[in-house]
N, C-alpha and C positions, 0 to 999 in steps of 0.2 A: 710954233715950230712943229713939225708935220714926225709922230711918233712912230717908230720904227720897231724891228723885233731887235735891234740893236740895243733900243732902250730900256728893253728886260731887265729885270731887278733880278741878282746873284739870286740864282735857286739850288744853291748848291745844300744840301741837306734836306730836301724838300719832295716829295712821291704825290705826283701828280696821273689823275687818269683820266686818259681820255678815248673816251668811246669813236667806233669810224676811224682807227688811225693807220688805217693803211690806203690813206688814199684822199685827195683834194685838202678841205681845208684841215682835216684832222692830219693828216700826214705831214702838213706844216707846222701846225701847232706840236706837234710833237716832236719833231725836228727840233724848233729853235725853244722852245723849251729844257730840252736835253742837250742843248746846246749852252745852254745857261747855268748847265749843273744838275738840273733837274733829274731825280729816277723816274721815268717814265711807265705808266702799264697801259700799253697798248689793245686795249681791248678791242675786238676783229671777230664779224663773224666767220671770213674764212680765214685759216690759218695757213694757207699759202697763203696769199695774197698778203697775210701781216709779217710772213717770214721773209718776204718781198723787199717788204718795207723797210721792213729792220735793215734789213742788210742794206738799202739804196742811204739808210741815213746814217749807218757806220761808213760810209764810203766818204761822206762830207765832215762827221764828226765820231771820229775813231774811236775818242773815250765817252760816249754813251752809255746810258747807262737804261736799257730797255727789257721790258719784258712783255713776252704775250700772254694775253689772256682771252680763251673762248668765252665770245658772248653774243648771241642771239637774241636784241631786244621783241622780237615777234614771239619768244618764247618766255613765258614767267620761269618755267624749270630752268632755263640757262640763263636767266638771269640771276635765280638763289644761287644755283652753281657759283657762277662765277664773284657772287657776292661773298661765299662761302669762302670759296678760295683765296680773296684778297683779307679777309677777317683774320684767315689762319694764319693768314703767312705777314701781313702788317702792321706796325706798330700803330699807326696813323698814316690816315691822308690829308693832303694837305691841300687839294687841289680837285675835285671833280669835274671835268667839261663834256657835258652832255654834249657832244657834237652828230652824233650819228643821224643819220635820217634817212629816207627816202621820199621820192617826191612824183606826184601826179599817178602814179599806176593804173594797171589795172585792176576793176576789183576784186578782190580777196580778203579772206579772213589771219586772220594768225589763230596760233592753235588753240587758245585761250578763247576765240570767239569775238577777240576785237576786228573792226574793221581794218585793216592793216597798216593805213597810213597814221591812224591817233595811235593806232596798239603799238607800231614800232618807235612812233616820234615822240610820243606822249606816256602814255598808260608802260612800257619799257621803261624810261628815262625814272618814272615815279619811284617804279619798285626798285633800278637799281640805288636813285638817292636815299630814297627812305634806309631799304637797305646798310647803305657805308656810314649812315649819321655816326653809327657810334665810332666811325672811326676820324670823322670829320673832327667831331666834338670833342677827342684828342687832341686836335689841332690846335696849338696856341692862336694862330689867325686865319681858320682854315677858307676856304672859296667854292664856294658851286656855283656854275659858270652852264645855263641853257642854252644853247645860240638857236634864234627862229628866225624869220623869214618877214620882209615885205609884204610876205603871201599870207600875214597875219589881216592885211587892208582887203583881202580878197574872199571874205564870207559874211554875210551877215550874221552870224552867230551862232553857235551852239545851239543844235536839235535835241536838243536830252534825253528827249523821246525817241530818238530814232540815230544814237552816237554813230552805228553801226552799218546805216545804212540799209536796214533790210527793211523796208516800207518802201522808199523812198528812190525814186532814178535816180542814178549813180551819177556824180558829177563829180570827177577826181581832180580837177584843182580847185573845186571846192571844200570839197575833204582833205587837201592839201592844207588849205590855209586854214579851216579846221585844227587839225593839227597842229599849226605855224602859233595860231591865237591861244592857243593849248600850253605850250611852251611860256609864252608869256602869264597865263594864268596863276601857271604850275611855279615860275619865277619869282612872279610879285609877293604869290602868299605862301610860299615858305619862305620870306623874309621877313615879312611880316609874322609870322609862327615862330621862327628863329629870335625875331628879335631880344636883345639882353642876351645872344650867347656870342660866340666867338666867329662863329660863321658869318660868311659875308657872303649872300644872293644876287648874282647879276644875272643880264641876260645881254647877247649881243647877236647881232647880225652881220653877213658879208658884202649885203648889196650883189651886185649882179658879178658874180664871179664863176669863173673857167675849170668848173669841176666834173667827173664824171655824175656827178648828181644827176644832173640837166638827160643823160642818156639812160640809166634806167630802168625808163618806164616804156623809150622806142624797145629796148632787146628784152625787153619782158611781152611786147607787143608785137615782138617780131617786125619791127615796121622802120624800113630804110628810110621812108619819107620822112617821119617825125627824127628820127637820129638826123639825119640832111640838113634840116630847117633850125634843129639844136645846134648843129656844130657851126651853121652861118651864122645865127645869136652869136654865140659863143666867140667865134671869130672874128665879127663886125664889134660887139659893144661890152664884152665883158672882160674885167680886169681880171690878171694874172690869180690863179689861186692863194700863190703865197700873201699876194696884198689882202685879199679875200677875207685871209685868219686874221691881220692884224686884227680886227678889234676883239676875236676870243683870247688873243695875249694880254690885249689890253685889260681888258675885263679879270682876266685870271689875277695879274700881277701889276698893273698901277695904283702906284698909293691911294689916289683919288677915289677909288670905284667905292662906292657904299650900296649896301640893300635896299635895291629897288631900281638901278641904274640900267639902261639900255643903251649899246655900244652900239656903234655903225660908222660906215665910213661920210668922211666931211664934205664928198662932192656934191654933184650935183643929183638930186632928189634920192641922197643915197645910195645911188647907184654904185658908187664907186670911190678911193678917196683913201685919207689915213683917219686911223680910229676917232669918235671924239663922241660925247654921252650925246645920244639924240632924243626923240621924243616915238614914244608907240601911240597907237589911235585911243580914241576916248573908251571904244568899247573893251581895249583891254584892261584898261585899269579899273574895270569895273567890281568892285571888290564883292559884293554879293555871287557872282556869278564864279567868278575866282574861286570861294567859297564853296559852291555847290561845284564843285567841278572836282575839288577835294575828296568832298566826300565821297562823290560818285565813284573816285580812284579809289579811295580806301577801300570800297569793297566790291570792285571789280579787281583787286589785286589781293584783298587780303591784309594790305600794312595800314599803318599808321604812325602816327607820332607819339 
């Protein structure tokens, strides 16, 4: 039977956060979570565009319960910031969903000296999880929830020597999925690291869905044709955004999900579809690499476990 945001388990008592929530699949997930009870922290790096939000999801769900919080995963300082601020002010999370991303760009650094597609999808995502653990670890059954990409099948792997791109001609949806295989790395072996506590590690995917993601990298490139060619994708084969988030609900709040799970939709070559545990390629579950990708973050960021 094909699972819906319908079939959300009562989150009522329950503070969930999720990164990107003003906009495509985070603005759903956050939506029908808060729709279920849930306090939502709406983490956004612009703050219009998350007051936006707010307001568009009080209009469908009056008694919300939402908050924003400035975060710039391109930045480590607005990430402690805003790590800082969720320590002060919460008892526990219960809920982390890495959703935020960007895809294909142009290239650039973030301020930190990452290439900007790992530094925002990846090497961000680490410092803020590491970050909230202690508040995760409060959690009687707490959840961190990665979502990445198909575009995990589209790199041959990790340059170690060159994460950053500066050797190297620049091939950005290569660095894309980069990043995407990044996500699942960063997924597997903090569940594996976690393992014996109360946390539960997944990761999931949307398949090809109708998000502002897809556009970008054309209005960072200034370029009509590639927005054109995205919005007739978009138009011609990709499923509605909200189907999109099912399997980051999924993944957050079904009984079934355990650490190590990878969620996607059940159609056809995942494209599209209602949530259900799928399989990722060989090379991410390659736990060595997993491993050295760890470390590599622990100190290009600083944290650890």
């Amino acid at each position: 039977m094909a699972w819906t945001e319908h079939d959300i388990p009562n989150q009522q008592g329950k503070t969930i956060l999720v990164t990107g929530a003003n906009s495509g699949l985070g603005f759903h997930t956050s939506r029908a979570l808060a729709a279920a009870g849930a306090r939502v922290l709406m983490a956004c790096r612009s703050a219009d565009k998350a007051q936006a939000a707010r307001a568009q999801i009080l209009q469908h769900v009056p008694q919300a319960d939402l908050q924003i919080l400035s975060l710039d995963l391109a930045s480590l300082a607005s990430v402690k910031a805003c790590t800082q601020l969720v320590l002060d002010s919460t008892d526990q999370l219960d809920t982390l969903i890495n959703n935020a991303g960007i895809m294909a760009v142009p290239y650039a650094q973030t301020e930190d000296g990452f290439e900007m597609q790992i530094g925002t999808n990846h090497f961000g995502h680490f410092a803020l999880t590491l970050g909230l653990l202690p508040l995760l670890n409060k959690a009687p059954a707490a959840r961190v929830v990665s979502v990445s990409s198909m575009a995990h099948n589209w790199t041959p792997g990790l340059d170690f020597d060159d994460l950053d791109w500066t050797r190297r001609k620049y091939r950005r949806w290569q660095a894309y999925g980069d990043s995407k295989i990044a996500n699942l790395y960063f997924s597997f072996e903090l569940g594996r690291r976690l393992a014996g506590s109360t946390v539960t590690v997944a990761a999931a995917h949307p398949g090809y869905s109708d998000t502002h993601l897809q556009y970008v990298a054309a209005e960072r490139k200034n370029s009509t044709l590639e927005r054109a060619v995205m919005w007739l994708g978009n138009t011609l084969f990709a499923q509605p955004a909200d189907r999109g988030a099912l399997p980051s609900m999924y993944a957050a709040t079904a009984a079934d999900v355990i650490s190590g799970d990878y969620i996607g939709p059940d159609g056809f070559q995942q494209t599209r579809g209602y949530p259900r545990k799928v399989g990722s390629n060989r090379r991410s579950r390659n736990r060595d690499i997993a491993a050295r990708l760890w470390e590599v973050s622990e100190q290009r960021t600083g944290l650890g476990l």
